[in-house]
C-alpha positions as CSV (number, residue, x, y, z in Angstrom):
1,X,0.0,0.0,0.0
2,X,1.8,3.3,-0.9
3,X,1.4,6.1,1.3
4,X,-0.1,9.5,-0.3
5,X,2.4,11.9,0.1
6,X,2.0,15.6,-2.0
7,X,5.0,17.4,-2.5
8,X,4.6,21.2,-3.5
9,X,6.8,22.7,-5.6
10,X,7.7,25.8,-5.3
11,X,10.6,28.1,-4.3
12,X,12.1,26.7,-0.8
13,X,11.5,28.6,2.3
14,X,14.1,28.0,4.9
15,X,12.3,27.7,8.4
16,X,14.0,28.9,12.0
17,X,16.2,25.7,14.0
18,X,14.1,24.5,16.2
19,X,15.4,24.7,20.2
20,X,16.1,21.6,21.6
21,X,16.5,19.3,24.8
22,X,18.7,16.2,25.2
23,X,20.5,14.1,27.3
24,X,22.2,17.0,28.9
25,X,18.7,18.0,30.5
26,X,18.4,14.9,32.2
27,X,21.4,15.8,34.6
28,X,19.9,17.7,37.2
29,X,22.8,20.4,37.5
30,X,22.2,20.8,34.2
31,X,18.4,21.4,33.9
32,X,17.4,24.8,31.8
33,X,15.0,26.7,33.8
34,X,11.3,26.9,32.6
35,X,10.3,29.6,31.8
36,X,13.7,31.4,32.2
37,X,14.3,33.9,35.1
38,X,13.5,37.3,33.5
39,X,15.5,40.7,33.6
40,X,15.5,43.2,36.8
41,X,12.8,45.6,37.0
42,X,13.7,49.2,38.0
43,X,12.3,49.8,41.4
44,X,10.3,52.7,40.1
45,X,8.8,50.2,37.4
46,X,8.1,47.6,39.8
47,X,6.5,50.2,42.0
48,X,4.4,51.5,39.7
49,X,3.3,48.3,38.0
50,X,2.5,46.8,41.3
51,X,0.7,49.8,42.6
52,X,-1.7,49.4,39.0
53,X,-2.5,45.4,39.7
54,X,-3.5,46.8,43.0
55,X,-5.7,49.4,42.2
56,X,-7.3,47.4,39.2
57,X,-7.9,44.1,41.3
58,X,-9.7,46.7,44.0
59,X,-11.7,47.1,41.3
60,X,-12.7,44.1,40.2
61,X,-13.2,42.4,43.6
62,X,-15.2,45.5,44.2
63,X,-17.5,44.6,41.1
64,X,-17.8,41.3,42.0
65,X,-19.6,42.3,44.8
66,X,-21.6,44.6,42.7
67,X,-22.9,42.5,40.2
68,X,-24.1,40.1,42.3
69,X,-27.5,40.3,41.5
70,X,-26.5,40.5,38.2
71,X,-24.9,37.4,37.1
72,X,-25.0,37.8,33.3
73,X,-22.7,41.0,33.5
74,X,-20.9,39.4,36.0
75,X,-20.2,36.6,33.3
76,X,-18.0,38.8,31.6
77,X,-15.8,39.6,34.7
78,X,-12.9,37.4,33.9
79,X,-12.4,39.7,30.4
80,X,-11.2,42.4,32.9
81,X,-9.2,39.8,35.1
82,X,-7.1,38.3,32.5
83,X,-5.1,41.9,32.0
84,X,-5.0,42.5,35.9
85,X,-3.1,38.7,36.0
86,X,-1.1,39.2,32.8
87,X,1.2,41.8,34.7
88,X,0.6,40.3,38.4
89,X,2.0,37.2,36.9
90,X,5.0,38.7,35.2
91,X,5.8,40.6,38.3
92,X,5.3,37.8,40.8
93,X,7.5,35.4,39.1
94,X,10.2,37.9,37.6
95,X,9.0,36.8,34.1
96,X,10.0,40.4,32.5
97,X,11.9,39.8,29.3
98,X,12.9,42.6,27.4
99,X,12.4,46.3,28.7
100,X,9.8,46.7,25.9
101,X,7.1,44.6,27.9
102,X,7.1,46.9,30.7
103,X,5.1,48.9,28.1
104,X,3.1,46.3,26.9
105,X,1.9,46.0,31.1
106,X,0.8,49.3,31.1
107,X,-1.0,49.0,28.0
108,X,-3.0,46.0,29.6
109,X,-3.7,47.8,32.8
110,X,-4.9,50.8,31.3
111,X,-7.1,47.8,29.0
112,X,-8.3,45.9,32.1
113,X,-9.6,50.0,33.6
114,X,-11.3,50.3,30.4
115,X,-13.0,47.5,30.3
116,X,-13.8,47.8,34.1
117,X,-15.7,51.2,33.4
118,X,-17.6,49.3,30.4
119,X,-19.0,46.9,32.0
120,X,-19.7,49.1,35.4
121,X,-22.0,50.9,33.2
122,X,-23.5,47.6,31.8
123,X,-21.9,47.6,28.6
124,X,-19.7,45.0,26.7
125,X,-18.7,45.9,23.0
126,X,-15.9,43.1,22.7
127,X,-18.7,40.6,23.3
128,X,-19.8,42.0,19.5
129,X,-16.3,42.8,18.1
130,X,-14.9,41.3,15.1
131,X,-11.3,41.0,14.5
132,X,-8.8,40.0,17.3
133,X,-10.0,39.6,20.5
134,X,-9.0,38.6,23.9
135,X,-11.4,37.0,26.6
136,X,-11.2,35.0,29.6
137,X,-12.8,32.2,31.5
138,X,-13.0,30.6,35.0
139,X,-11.6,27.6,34.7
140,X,-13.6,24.7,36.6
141,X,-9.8,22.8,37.5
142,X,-9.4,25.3,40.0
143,X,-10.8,28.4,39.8
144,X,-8.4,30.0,38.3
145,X,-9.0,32.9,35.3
146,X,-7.8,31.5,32.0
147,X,-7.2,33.9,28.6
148,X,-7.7,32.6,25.4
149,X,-7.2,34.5,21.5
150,X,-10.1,34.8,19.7
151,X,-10.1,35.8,15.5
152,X,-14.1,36.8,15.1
153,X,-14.8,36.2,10.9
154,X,-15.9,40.3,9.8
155,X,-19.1,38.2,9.1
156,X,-19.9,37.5,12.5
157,X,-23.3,39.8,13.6
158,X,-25.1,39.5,17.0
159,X,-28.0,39.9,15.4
160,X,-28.4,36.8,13.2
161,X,-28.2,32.9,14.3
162,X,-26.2,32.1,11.4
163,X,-23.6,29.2,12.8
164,X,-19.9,29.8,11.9
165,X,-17.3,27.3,11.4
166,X,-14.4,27.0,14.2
167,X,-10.7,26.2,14.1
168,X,-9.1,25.5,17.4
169,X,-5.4,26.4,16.9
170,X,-2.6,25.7,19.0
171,X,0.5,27.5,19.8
172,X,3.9,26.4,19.2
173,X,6.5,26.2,22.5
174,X,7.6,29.6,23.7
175,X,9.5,29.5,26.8
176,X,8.7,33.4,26.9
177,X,5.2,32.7,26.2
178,X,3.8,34.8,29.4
179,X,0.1,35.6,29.8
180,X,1.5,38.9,29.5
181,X,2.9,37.7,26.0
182,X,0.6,35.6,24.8
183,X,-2.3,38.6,25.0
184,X,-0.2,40.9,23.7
185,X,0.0,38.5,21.0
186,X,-3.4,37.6,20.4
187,X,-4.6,41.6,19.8
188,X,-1.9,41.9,17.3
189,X,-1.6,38.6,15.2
190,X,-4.2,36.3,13.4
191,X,-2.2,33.1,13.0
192,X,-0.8,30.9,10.3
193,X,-4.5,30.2,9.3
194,X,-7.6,32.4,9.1
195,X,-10.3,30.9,7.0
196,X,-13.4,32.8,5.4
197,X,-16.6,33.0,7.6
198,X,-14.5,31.2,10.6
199,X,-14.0,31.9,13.7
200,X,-10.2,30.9,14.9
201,X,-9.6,29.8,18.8
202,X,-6.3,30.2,20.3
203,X,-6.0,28.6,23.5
204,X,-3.4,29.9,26.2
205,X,-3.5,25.9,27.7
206,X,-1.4,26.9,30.7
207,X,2.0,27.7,29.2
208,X,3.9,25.3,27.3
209,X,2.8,21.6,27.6
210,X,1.3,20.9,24.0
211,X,-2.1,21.0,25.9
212,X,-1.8,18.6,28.0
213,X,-3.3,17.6,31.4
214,X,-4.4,20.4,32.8
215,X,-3.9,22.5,29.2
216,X,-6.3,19.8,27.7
217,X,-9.2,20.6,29.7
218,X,-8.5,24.1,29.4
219,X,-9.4,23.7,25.7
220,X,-12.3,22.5,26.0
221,X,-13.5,25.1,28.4
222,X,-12.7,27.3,26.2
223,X,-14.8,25.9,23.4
224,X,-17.4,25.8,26.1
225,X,-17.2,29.5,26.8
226,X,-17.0,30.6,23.1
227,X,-20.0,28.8,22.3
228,X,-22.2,30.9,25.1
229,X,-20.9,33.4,23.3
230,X,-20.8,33.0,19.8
231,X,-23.0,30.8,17.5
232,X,-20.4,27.9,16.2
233,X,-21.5,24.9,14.0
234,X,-20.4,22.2,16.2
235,X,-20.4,20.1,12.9
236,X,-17.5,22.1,11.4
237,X,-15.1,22.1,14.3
238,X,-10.9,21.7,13.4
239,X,-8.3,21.0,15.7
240,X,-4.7,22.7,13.6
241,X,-1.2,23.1,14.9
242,X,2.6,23.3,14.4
243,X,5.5,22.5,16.0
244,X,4.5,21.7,19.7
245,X,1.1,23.0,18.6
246,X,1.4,19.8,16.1
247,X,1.8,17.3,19.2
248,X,-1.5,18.8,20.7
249,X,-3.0,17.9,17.7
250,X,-2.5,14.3,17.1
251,X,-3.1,13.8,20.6
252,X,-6.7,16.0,20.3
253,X,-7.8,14.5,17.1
254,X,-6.6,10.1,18.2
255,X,-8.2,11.0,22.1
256,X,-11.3,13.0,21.1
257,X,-11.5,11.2,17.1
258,X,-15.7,11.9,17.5
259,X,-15.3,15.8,18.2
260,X,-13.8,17.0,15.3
261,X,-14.5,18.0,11.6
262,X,-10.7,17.4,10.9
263,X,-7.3,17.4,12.0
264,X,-4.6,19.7,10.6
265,X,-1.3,18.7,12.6
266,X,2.0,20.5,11.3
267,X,5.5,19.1,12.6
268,X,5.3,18.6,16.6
269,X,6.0,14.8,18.3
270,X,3.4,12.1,18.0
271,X,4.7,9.7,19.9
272,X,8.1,9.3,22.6
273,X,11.2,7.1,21.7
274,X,11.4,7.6,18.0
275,X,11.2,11.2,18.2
276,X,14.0,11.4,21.0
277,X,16.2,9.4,19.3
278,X,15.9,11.3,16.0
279,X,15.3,14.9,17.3
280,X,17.9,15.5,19.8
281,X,19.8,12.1,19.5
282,X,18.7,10.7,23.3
283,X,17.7,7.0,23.1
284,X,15.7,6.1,26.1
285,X,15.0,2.3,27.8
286,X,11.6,2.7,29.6
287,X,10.9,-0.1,32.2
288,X,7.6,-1.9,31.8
289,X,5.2,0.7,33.8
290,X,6.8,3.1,31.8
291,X,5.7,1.6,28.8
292,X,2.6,1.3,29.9
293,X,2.2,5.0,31.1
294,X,3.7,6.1,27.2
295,X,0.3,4.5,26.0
296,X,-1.2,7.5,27.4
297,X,0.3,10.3,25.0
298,X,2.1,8.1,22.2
299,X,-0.7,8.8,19.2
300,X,1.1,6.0,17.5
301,X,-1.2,3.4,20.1
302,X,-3.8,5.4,19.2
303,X,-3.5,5.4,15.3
304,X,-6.8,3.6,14.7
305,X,-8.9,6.4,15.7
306,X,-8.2,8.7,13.1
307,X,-10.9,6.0,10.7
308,X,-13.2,8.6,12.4
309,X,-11.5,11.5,12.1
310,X,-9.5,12.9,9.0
311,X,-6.3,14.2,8.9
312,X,-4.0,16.5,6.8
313,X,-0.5,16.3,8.2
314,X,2.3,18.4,7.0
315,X,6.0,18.7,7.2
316,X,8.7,20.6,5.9
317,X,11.4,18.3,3.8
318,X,14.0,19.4,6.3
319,X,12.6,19.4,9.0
320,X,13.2,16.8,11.8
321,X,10.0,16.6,12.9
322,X,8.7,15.3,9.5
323,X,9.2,12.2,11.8
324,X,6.2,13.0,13.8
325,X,3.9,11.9,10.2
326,X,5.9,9.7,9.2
327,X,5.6,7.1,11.9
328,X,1.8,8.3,12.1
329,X,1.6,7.0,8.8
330,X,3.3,3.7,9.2
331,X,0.9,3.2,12.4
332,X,-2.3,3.8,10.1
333,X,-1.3,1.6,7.2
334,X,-1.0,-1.2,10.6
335,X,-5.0,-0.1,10.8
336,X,-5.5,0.0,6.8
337,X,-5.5,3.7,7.0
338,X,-4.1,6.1,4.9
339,X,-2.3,9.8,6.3
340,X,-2.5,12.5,3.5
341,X,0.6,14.5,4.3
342,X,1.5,17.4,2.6
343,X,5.4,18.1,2.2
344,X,7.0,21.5,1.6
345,X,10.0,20.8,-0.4
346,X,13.8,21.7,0.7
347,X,11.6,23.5,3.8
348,X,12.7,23.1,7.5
349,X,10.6,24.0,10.7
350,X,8.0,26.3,9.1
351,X,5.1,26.3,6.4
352,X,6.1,26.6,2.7
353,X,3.6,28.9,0.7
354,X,2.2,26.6,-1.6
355,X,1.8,24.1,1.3
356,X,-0.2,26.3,3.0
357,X,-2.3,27.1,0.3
358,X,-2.8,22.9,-0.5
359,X,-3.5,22.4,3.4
360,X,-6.2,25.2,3.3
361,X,-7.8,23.7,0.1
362,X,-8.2,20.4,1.6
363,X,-9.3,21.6,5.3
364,X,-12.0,23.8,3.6
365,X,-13.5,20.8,1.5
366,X,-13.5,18.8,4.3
367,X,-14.9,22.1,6.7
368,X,-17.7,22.5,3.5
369,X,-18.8,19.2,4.4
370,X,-19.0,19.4,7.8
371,X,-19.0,16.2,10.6
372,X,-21.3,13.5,9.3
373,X,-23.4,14.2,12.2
374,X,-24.4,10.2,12.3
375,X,-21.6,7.8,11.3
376,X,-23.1,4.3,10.5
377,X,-19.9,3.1,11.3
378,X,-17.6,4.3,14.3
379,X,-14.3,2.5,15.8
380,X,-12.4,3.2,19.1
381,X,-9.1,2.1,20.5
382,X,-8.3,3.4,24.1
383,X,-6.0,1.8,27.1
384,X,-8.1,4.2,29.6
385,X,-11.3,5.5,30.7
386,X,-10.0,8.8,30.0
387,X,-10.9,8.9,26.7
388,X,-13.7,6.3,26.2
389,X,-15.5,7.7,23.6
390,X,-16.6,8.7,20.1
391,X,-19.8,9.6,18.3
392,X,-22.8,7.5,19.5
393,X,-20.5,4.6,21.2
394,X,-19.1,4.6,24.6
395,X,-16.7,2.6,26.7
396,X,-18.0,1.9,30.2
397,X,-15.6,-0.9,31.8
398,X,-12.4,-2.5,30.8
399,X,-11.4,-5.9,31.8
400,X,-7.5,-4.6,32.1
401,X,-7.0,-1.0,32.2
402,X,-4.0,0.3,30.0
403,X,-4.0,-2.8,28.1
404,X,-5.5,-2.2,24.5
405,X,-8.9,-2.3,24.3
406,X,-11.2,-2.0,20.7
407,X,-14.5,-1.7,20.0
408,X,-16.4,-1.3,16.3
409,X,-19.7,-0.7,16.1
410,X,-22.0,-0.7,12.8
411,X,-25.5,0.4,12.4
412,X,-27.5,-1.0,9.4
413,X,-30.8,0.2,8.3
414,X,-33.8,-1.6,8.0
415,X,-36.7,-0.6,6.6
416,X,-38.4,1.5,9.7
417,X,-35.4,0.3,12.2
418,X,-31.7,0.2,13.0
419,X,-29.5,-3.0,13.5
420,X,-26.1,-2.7,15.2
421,X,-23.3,-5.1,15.1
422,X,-20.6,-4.6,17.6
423,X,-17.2,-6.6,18.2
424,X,-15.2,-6.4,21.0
425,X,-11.7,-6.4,22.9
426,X,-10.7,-5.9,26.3
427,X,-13.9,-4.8,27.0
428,X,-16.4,-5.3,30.1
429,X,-19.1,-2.6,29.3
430,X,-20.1,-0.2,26.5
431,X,-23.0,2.1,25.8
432,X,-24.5,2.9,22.7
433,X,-27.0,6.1,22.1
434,X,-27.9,5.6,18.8
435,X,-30.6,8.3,17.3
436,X,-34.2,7.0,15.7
437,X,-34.5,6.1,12.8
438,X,-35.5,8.8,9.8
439,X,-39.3,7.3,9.9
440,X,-41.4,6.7,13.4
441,X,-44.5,5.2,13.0
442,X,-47.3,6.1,16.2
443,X,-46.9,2.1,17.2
444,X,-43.2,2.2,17.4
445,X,-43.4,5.5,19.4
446,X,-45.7,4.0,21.8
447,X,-43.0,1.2,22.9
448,X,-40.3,3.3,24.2
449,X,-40.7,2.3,28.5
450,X,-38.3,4.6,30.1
451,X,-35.3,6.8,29.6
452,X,-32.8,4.1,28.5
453,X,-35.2,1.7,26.9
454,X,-35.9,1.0,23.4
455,X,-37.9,3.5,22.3
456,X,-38.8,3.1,18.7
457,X,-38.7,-0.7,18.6
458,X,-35.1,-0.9,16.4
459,X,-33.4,-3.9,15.9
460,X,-29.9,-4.2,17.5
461,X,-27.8,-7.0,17.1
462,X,-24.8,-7.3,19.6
463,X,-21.9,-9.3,18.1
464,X,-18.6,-10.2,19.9
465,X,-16.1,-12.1,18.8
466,X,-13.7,-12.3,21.8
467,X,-12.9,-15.9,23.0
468,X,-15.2,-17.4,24.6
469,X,-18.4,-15.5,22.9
470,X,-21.2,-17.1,20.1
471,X,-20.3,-15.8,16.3
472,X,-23.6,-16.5,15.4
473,X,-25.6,-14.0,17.4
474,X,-27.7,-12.6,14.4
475,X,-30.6,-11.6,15.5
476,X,-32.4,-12.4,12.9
477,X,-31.9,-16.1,13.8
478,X,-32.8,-15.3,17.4
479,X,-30.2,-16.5,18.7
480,X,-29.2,-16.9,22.6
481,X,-27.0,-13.6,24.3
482,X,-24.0,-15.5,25.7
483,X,-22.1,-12.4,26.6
484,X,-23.9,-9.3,26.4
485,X,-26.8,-8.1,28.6
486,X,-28.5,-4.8,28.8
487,X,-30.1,-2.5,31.1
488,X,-33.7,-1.6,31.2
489,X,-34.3,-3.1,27.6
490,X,-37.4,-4.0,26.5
491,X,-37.5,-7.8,24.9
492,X,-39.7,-9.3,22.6
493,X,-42.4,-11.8,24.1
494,X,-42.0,-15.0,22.7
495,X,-38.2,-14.5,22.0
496,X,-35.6,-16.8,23.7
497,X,-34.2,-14.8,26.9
498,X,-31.4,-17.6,28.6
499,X,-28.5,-15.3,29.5
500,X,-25.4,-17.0,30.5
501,X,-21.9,-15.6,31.3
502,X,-18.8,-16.0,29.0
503,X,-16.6,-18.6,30.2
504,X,-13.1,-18.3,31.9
505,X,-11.9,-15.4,34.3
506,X,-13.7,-12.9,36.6
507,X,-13.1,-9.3,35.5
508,X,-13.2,-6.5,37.4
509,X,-15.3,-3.3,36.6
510,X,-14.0,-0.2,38.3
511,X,-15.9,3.4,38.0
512,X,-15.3,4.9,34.3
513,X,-13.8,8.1,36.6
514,X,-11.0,5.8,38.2
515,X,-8.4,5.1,36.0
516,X,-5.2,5.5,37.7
517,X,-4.9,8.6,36.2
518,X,-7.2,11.7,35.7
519,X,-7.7,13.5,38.5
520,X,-11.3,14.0,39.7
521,X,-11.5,17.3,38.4
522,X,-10.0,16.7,35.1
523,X,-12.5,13.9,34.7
524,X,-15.9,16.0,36.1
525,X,-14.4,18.5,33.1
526,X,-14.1,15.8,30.7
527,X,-17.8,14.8,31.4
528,X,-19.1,18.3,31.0
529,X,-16.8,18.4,27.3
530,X,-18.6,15.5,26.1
531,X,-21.8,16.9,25.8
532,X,-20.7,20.6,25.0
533,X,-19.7,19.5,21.8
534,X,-23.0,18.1,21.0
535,X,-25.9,20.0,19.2
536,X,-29.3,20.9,20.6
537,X,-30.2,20.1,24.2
538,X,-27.9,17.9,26.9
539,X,-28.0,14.0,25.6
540,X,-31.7,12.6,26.4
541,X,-33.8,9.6,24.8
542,X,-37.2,10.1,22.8
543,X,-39.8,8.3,22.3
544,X,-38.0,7.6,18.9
545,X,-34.5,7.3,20.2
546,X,-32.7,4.6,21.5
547,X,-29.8,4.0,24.5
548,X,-28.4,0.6,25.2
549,X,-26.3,0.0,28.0
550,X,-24.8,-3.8,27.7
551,X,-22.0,-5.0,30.0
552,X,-20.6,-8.8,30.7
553,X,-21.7,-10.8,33.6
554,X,-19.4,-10.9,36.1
555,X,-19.9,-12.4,39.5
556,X,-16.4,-10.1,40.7
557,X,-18.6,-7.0,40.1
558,X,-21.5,-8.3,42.2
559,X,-23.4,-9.1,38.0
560,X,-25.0,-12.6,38.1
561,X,-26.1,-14.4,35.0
562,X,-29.2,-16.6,36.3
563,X,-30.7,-19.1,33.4
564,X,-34.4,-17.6,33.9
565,X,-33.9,-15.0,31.2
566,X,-33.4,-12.0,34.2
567,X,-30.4,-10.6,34.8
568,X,-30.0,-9.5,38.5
569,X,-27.8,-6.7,39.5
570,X,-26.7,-6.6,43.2
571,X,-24.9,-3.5,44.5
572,X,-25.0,-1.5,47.6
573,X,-28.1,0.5,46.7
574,X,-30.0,-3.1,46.4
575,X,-30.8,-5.3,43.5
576,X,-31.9,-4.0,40.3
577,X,-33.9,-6.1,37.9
578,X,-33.1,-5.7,34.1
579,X,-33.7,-7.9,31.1
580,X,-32.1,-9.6,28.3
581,X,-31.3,-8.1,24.8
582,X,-33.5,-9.7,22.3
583,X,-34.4,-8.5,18.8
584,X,-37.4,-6.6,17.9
585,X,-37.5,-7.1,14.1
């Protein structure tokens, strides 16, 4: 199978070197500060500066208590913080640079007043503003007041319900990259990309970690907050990049595959050894839990994903990190997958012209399109709970958590119904929330029994083919469930109901939230992105919709598989009936 690759050809454009780490930084003594310490600050500066933050925090607690009783202008409170913090930060951790940013503090201080008296007197034009703007956001972490660079399309009017497009862009490293820098840079430059009609997001993600942990749920808020604001097309949302910016991307667009429109990484790190031992020449021997933990960020596990997702990678010729596509491109040809990546030719670390211009073409088609907002056919690879999801499928339980675990799911229409085949790996539990079918007759509608039951009478046929499981499980021949039972699921009378547990090992089935490795708040935020990317009202069930919930018996998690056709679920709260899956054809 040969890999598309595109080259452009054009005149070269030489790119900057990129900086560097290696072996050198893994000697304590010998560790680069980060961020660097910053230059002295005159006393009378430092005076001065300080004696601003002062008087515009005064001001804002003082508002807080103010608009109390007015919570939607209070809303917009953290637009005023950000420029209070940007020059608190830089003077509480001596992250001055160059005697030109002492300007650039007073600018935002005399911003953050301005914006202050606006919104004392119950107004807030950069809520309608078009061109670059700079908000901010509490962030639900830890309550801490996040910025983020916003480019709003000249298109863009309050007035009309018209839904824009949205790329999420994000930034390269910058040990320098301040709050006090990065908002100074977000009023004076749009970014590699700024398509038509589109709004552009440029998350601050907490410094420099490619968006990661804490960075990675700062994204999302972000989205969150933008869209209370700002009327985006959730089906035409991208996730773009370069250099570190890059790395955020893979790991966005193989963790959160569902979410996006399309992926648009440039350069960055996909994965760990490889790009160690060919960026800065530092081969490293993990031990086993180390391997393990690597499963977590190396995209290259995670390679199968992108079937849901498509991507437009791009490197410059010269450029070291071309390695980053490369073996992102050698792990999707191992999932029968194929990585368009674009190639600027005799380029190093930066976009070539014409590569921009092919990248743009292909995002836009793609963008045009929009997310096929019901995939008939979804896949998911995960090692964790942490990202157990895309589209209309979700992973509740793993047998073995950072182990691989797969799941495919198909849905095939049938005349006024919807069959779905699933298969299975490493997997204890899964939910599907599948939407009705296009027609719903008045006798279909009347079935639906609860919240989570079927609803609209739709056929669903639960395949797995892990040892130990029946192949034959069509439900057209009716054949008995020996793995997979649901909850609250109505069953056909008449319809054989013997439920019996797959042979072999118990399995333990731990909460989805507990995986050894989000935090409890980075998973509560997780929970609330899930549904903040989806359209319309929070997730529900209609009387044309339809939710299963199936898991495998297992007497370890308290599940038992009696013969009667009932499964009974014991658990602290008491026992819970529920029935069998069965077809309704």
């Amino acid at each position: 199978m040969i890999r598309p690759i595109i080259f452009v050809i054009c005149f070269a454009f030489i790119g900057l070197s990129v900086l560097g780490d290696g072996p050198q930084d893994n000697i304590p003594e010998k560790v680069r500060p980060v961020p660097p310490v910053g230059i002295e600050v005159p006393n009378a500066t430092f005076a001065e500066l300080k004696k601003g933050v002062v008087e515009l925090r005064n001001e804002i607690d003082g508002m807080r208590k103010s608009l109390a009783k007015s919570p939607a202008l209070l809303a917009f409170l953290p637009d005023v913080e950000i420029f209070a913090n940007s020059v608190y930060y830089a003077l509480r951790y001596n992250e001055f640079y160059s005697e030109k940013e002492f300007e650039v503090a007073r600018k935002h201080l005399q911003q953050g007043r301005e914006r202050a008296k606006l919104l004392r007197e119950g107004k807030t034009p950069w809520n309608t503003e078009t061109g670059l703007v700079v908000r901010g956001y509490v962030s639900k972490i830890d309550g801490s007041v996040q910025p983020y660079g916003l480019v709003v399309p000249k298109t863009h009017s309050p007035t009309t319900a018209i839904q824009h497009r949205l790329d999420v862009w994000f930034h390269g490293r910058g040990e320098k990259l301040t709050e006090l820098n990065f908002i100074e840079g977000r009023q004076k430059d749009p970014g590699q990309f700024t398509p038509a009609n589109a709004f552009v997001l440029h998350p601050y993600g907490r410094y420099c970690n490619a968006n990661h942990f804490a960075g990675e749920i700062d994204t999302f808020e972000a989205i969150e907050h933008i869209r209370k604001h700002y009327p985006i097309d959730v089906n035409r949302v991208a996730v773009r990049g370069f250099s570190m910016g890059g790395a955020a991307c893979w790991n966005f667009a193989v963790h959160y595959p569902g979410l996006w429109a399309a992926a648009a990484p440039g350069a960055g790190f996909s994965e760990t050894p490889e790009f160690l031992r060919v960026f800065q020449g530092e081969t490293i021997k993990p031990n086993e839990w180390e391997k393990k933990l690597l499963r977590w960020y190396d995209c290259t596990d995670w390679a199968g994903n992108l079937f849901n997702c498509p991507t437009v990678a791009y490197s410059g010729e010269n450029d070291k990190q071309k390695q980053a596509a490369d073996i992102m491109a050698e792990a999707m040809l191992r999932e029968n997958l194929q990585l368009v990546h674009i190639i600027g030719p005799k380029t190093g670390h930066s976009y070539h012209p014409d590569a921009k211009a092919e990248i743009n073409r292909r995002i836009d088609t793609i963008l045009a399109k929009g997310r096929d907002p019901f995939p008939r056919h979804v896949k998911l690879t995960t090692y964790t709970l942490r990202y157990n999801t895309v589209r209309w499928l979700t992973i509740d339980s793993l047998e073995q958590h950072w182990e691989q675990a797969r799941v495919t799911a198909e849905v095939f229409e049938r005349n006024l119904s919807r069959d779905a085949v699933v298969h299975t790996k490493n997997v204890d539990a899964f939910t599907l929330s599948i939407p009705a079918a296009p027609r719903c007759s008045r006798t279909n509608r009347g079935r639906a029994t609860s919240a989570r039951s079927m609803a609209n009478g739709a056929c669903f046929c639960i395949r797995s083919l892990k040892r130990g499981c029946a192949s034959n499980m069509a439900c057209k021949a009716r054949s008995t469930m020996r793995s997979w039972t649901s909850s609250s699921w109505s069953s056909r009378p008449g319809s054989p109901s013997t439920t019996r547990s797959a042979s072999g090992s118990k399995r333990s089935t731990p909460t989805p939230s507990i995986t050894g490795a989000s935090s409890s708040a980075a998973s509560s935020s997780r929970s609330m992105t899930q549904t903040s990317m989806k359209s319309g009202s929070p997730a529900r069930t209609s009387s044309c919709g339809a939710t299963l919930k199936a898991t495998r018996c297992s007497r370890r998690s308290g599940i038992g598989c009696p013969s009667n056709g009932t499964q009974k679920t014991a658990s602290s709260r008491g026992r819970r009936m529920t029935q069998d899956i069965t077809c309704r054809c």
